[in-house]
C-alpha positions as YAML, in Angstrom:
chain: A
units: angstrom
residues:
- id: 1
  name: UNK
  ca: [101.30, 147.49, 38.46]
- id: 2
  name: UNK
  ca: [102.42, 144.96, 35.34]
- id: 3
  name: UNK
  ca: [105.61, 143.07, 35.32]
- id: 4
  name: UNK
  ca: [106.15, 141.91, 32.09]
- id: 5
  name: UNK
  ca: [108.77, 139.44, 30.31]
- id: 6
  name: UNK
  ca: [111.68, 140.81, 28.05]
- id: 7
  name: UNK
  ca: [109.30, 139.44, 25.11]
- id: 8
  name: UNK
  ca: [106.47, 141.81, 26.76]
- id: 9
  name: UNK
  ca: [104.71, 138.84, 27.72]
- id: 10
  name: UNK
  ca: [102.81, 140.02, 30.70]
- id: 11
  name: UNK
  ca: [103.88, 137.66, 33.70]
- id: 12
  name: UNK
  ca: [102.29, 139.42, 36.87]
- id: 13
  name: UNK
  ca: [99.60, 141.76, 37.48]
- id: 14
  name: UNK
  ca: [99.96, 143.27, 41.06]
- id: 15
  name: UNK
  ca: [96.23, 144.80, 42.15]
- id: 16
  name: UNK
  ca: [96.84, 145.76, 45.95]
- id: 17
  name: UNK
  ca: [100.04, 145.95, 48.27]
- id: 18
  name: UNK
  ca: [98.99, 145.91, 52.19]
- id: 19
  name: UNK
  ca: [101.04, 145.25, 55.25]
- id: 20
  name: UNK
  ca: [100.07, 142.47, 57.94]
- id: 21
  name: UNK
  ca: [101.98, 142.88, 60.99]
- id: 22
  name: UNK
  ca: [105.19, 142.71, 59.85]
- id: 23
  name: UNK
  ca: [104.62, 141.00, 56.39]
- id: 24
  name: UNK
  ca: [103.24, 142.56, 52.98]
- id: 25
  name: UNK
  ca: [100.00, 140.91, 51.26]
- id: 26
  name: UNK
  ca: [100.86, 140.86, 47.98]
- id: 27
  name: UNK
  ca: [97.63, 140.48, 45.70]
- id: 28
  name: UNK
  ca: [97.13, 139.95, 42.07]
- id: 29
  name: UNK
  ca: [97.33, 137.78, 39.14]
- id: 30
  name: UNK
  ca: [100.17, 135.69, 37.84]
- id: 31
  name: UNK
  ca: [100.53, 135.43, 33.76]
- id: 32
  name: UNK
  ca: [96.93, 136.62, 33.52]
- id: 33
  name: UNK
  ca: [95.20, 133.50, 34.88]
- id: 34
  name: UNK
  ca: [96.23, 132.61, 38.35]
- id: 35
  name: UNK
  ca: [94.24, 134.91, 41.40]
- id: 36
  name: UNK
  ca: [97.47, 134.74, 43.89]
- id: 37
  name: UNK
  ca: [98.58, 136.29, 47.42]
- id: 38
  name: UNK
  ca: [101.95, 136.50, 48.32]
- id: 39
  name: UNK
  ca: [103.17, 136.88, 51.52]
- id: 40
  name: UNK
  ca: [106.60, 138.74, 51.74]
- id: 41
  name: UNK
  ca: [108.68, 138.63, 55.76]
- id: 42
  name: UNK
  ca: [111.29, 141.54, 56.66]
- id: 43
  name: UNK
  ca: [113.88, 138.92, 55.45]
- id: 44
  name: UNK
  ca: [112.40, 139.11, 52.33]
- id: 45
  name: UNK
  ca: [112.29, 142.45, 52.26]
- id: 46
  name: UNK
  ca: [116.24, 142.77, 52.94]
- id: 47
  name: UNK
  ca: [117.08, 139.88, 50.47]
- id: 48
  name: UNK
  ca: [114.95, 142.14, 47.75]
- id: 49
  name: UNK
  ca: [116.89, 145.55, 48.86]
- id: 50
  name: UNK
  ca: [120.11, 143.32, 48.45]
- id: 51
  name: UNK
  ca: [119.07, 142.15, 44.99]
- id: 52
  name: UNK
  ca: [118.43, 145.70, 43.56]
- id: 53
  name: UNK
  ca: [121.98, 147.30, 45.37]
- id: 54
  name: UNK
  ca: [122.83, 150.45, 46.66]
- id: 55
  name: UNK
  ca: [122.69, 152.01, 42.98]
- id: 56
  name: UNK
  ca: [119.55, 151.21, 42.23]
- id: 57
  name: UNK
  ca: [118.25, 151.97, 45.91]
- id: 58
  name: UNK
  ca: [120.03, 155.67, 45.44]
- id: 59
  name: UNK
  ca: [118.09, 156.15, 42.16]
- id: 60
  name: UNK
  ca: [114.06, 154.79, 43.46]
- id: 61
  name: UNK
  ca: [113.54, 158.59, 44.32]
- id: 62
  name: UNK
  ca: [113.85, 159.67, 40.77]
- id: 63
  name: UNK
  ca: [112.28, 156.74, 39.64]
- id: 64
  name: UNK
  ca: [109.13, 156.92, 41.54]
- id: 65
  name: UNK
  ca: [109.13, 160.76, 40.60]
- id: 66
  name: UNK
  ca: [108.96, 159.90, 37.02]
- id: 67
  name: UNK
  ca: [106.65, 157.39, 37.77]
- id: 68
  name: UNK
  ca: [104.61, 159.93, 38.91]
- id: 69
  name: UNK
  ca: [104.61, 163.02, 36.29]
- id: 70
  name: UNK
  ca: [103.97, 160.18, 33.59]
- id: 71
  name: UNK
  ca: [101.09, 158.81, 35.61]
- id: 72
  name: UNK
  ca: [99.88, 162.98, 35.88]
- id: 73
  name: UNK
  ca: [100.21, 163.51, 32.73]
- id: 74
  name: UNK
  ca: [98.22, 160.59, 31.24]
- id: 75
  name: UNK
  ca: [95.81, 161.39, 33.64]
- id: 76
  name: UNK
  ca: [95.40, 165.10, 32.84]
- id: 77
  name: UNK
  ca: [95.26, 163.98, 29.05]
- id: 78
  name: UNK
  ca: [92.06, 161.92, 29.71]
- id: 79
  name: UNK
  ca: [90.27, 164.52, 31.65]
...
């Protein structure tokens, strides 16, 4: 997954997401030089769910689903 800047400058490349305990692991690189891991607590977790509000939390569903059917369909356009 690539986060990129509102000038499309690409500012994080995320390569794996894995859970320690009760933390996620984090892995990947920040704008395209720095190898990082970043460690993220439940409080984190909560301040993040707080940051994106109910509206957006309501709408992930669809959002991963589209997520998906564009991912399938690239994918079934390269096979």
């Amino acid at each position: 997954m690539k986060m990129f800047s509102k000038e499309g400058v690409e500012m994080v490349d995320v390569k794996s997401i894995t859970r320690d305990g009760e933390r996620l692991v984090i892995k990947g690189k920040v704008m395209g030089a720095m190898t990082t891991t970043i460690l993220v607590s439940p409080e984190d977790c909560w301040q993040a769910a707080r940051l994106l509000g109910l509206g957006v939390i309501l709408r992930l569903p669809l959002i991963l689903l589209k997520g998906w059917l564009a991912a399938r369909g690239r994918t079934r356009k390269n096979a």
